[in-house]
C-alpha positions in Angstrom: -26.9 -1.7 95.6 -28.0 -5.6 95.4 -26.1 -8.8 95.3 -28.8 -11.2 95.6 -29.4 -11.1 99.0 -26.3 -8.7 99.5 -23.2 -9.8 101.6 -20.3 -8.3 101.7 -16.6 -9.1 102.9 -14.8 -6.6 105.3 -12.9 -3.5 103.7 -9.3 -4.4 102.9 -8.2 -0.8 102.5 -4.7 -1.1 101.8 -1.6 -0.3 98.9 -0.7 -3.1 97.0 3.1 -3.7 96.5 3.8 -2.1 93.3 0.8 0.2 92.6 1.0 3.7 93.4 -2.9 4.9 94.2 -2.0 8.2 93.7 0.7 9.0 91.2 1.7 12.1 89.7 1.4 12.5 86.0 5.2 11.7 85.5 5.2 9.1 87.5 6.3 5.5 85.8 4.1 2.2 86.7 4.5 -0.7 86.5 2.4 -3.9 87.2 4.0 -6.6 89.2 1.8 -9.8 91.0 4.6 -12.0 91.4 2.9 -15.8 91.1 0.2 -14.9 92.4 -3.4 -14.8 90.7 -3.8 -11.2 90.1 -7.6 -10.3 91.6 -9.7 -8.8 89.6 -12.8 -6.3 89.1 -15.0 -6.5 86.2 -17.4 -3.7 85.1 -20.6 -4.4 82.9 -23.5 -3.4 81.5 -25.0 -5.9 79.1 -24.6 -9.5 78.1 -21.1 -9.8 79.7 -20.0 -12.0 76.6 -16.3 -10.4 77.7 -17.0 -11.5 81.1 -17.6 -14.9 80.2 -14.5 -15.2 77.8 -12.2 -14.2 81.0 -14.2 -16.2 83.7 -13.8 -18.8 80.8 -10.0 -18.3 80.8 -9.3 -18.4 84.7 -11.4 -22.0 85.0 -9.4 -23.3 82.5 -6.4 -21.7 84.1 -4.8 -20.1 81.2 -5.1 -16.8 82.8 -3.8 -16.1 86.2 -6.2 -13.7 87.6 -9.4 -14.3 89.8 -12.7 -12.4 89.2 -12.9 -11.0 93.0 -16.5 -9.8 92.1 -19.0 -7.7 89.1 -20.6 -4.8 89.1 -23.3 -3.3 86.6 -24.7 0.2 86.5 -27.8 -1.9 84.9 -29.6 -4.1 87.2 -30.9 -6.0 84.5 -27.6 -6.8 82.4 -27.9 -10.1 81.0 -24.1 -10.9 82.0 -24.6 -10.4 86.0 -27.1 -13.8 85.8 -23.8 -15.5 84.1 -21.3 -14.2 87.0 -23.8 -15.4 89.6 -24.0 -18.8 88.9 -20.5 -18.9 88.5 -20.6 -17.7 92.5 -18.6 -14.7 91.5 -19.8 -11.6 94.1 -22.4 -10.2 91.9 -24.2 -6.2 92.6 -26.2 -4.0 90.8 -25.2 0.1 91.6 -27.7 1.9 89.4 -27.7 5.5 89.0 -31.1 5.9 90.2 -30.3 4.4 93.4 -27.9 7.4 93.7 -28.4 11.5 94.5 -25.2 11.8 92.0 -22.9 10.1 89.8 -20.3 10.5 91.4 -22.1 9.4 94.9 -22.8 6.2 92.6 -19.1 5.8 91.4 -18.1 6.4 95.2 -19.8 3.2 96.0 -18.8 1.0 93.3 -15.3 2.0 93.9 -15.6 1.4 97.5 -16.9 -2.2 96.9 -13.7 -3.1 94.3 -11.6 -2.2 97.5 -13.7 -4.0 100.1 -13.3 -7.1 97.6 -9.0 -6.5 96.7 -9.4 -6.0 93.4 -6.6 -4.3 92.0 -6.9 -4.9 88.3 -10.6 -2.9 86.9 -11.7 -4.2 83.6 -14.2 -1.8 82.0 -15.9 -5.4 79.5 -18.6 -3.4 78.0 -19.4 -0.6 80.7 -21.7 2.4 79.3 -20.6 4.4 81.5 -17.9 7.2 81.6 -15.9 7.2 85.0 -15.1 10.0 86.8 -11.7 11.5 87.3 -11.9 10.9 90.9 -12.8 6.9 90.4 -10.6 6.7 87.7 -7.4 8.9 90.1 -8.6 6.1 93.2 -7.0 3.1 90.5 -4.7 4.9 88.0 -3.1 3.1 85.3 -5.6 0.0 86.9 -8.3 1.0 84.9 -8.1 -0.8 81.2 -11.2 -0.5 79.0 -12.2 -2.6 75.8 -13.1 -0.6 72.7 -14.4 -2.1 69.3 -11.6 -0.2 67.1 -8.5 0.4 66.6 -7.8 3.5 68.8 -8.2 6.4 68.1 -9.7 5.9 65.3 -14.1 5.8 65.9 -13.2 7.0 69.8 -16.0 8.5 71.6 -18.9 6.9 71.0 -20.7 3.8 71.7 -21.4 3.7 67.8 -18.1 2.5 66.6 -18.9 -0.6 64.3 -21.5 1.6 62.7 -19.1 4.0 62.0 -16.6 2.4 61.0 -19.0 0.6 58.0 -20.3 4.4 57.4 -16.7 5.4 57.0 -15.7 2.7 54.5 -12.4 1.6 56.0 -11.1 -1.7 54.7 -9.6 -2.8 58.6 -11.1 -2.5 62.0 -11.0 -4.3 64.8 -10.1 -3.6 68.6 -8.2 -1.7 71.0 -7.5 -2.3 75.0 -6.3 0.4 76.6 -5.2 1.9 80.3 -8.5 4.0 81.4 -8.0 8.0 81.8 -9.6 11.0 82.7 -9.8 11.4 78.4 -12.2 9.3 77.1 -10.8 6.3 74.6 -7.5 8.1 74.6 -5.7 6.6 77.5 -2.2 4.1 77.2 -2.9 1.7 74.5 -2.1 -2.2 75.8 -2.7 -4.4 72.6 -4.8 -4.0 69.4 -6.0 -6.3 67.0 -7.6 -5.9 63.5 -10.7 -7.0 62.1 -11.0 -7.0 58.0 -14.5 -5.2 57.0 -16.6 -7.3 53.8 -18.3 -5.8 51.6 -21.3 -7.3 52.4 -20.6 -7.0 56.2 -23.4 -5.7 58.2 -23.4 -4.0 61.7 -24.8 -7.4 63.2 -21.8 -9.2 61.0 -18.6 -7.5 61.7 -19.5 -6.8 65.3 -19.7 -10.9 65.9 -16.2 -10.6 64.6 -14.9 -8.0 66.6 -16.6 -9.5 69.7 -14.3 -12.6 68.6 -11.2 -10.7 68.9 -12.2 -9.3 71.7 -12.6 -12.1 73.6 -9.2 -13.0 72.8 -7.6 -9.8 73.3 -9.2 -8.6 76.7 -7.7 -12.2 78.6 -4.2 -11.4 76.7 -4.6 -7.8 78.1 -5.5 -9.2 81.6 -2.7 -11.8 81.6 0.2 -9.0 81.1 -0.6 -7.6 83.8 -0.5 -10.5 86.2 2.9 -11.6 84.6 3.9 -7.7 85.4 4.8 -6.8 81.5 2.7 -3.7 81.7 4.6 -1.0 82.3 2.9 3.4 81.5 5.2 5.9 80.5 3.2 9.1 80.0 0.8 7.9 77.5 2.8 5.1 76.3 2.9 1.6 77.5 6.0 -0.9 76.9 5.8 -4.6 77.2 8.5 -6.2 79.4 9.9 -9.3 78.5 8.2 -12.8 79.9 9.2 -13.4 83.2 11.6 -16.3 82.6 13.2 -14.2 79.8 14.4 -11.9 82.7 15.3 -15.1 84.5 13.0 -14.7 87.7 
């Protein structure tokens, strides 16, 4: 586990007002920050190009949320160079450094506590959590995916797929992590058309596009407490003023 020359805050254990850590599978939840910037953990494994679009969104304060720290399960992702200058609380946890997966999702989980992030935001993670890491944040887990759900779920071959496939519309999907793999709550979706002469390289630029707007949009619900999971549905409060708080 490395964060340059690895510091690390003191362990802030605690229930946040209006998350339940441990629900059952009835149980209803909804997100609420008040006015407040919702703090925030980001997951990555590559470039980070969704990690830049929302560190990109909170310094020019059009999304109220604040990028507590990043984690990679790759110590060389492009994207954790990006998070660092930006003096964002930047660490490495690679498998290898682990006897077990789940010994390795132990620790990243620990270190989203110890920094009091209480939104998780899976922006291009390659890496399948646990049930156990994803029952320690339910329904504060959401994951980007590069289709419209559930269609192309599964895979990390999507955009290829989708061009195999021959579908006229794509696009993307972010949705409340669960133990099910791409099938969790879906939050927003937005669709990408598919050329003719589109190639992998082509449409996924696109979809990256949409992405970056969607994952923020995503994001900002849930600090403006609209996100509300209801089994495997989620329904969209009003705005805030709408409901005249």
């Amino acid at each position: 586990m490395t964060e340059g020359s690895t510091t690390r805050t003191q362990a802030t254990e605690k229930e946040t007002t209006g998350h339940d850590l441990h629900p059952t599978a009835a149980t209803v939840y909804s997100s609420r920050v008040g006015t407040r910037l919702l703090p925030i953990g980001v997951l990555i494994s590559g470039r980070g190009t969704n990690l830049q679009a929302i560190l990109n969104r909170c310094a020019d304060r059009t999304l109220d949320a604040k990028v507590r720290l990043v984690v990679s399960n790759r110590p060389e992702a492009p994207g954790l160079a990006f998070s660092r200058d930006r003096g964002v609380p930047t660490y490495a946890v690679p498998r290898a450094d682990h006897p077990s997966r789940d010994a390795q999702q132990r620790a990243i989980a620990r270190l989203l506590r110890e920094h009091g992030a209480e939104l998780i935001v899976n922006a291009g993670f390659d890496q399948i959590l646990d049930p156990g890491f994803v029952d320690q944040f339910r329904h504060r887990i959401v994951n980007v995916h590069p289709s419209l759900l559930p269609a192309f779920a599964g895979g990390m071959h999507a955009v290829r797929e989708a061009l195999d496939s021959g579908v006229r519309i794509t696009g993307c999907t972010v949705h409340v992590v669960t133990e099910d793999v791409d099938a969790g709550p879906i939050i927003l979706q937005e669709p990408v058309p598919v050329f003719e002469d589109d190639s992998e390289e082509t449409l996924l630029g696109r979809i990256h596009e949409a992405e970056h707007r969607l994952l923020p949009a995503a994001i900002q619900l849930y600090a403006e407490g609209r996100v509300r999971v209801v089994g495997r549905r989620v329904h969209l409060l009003p705005q805030p003023d709408d409901q005249n708080i």
